[in-house]
N, C-alpha and C positions, 0 to 999 in steps of 0.2 A: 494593443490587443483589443480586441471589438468584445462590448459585452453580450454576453448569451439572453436576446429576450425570450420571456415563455409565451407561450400560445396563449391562457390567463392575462396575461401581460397586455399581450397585444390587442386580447379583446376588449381590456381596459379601458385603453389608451382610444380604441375606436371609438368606443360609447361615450365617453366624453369627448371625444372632436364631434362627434352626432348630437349628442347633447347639445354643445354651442355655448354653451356658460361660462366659458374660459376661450383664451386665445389659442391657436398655435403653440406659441411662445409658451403660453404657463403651462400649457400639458408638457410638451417638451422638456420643460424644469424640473415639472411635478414627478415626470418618471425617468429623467437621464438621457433622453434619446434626443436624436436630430430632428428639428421639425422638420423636414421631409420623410421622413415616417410614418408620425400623424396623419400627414394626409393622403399615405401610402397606406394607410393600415385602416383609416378612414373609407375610403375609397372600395377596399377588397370588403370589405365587412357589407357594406350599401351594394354591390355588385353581387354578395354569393348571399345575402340574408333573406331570398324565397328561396333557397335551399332547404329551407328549417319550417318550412312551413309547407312543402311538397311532398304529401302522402305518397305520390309514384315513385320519388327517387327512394323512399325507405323500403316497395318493395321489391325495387329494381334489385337494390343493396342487398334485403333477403334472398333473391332470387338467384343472384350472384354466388354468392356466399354458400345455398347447397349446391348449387354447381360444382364450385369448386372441389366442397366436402365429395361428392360421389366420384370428380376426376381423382382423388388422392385416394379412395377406394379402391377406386380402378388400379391405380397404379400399385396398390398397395400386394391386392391378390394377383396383379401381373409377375411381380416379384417373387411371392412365393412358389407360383407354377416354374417361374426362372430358373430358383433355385432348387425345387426337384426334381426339374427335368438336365441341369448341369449333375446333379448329384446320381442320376441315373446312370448319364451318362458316362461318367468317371467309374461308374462299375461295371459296365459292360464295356470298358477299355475305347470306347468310342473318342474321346478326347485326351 
């Protein structure tokens, strides 16, 4: 059975292989994992970390985010007209 690493975990395990103070091998030990991990986990962390320091992706993220909230509005009061106009219609025998 494979064990479950957390996201914590893995951020661990990066910052010490970026670190450098320790081998592969010892991080590997240190947390249970395969070193090809390590350097798997190494790798995506140095590859997305201007992520975290890019003001545009956070207000892409907000930008996104009320989007969505006003499409789940929309859909919200789409619904309700739905179901008063099914509810209508069930009383003037239409359906």
């Amino acid at each position: 059975m494979r064990k479950k690493i957390s996201d914590s975990q893995k951020a661990a395990i990066a910052l010490e292989a970026i670190r450098g103070d320790k081998t592969v091998n010892e991080i590997a030990t240190k947390f249970g994992v395969h070193p090809n991990l390590v350097g798997q986990y190494k790798k995506l962390a140095m590859e997305n970390m201007a992520v975290i320091f890019n003001r545009k992706e956070d207000g892409r993220i907000k930008e996104l985010t009320q989007e969505r909230d006003e499409l789940h509005r929309q859909i919200g009061e789409q619904k309700v007209d739905y179901d008063w106009l099914k509810k209508k219609c069930k009383q003037f025998g239409l359906i």
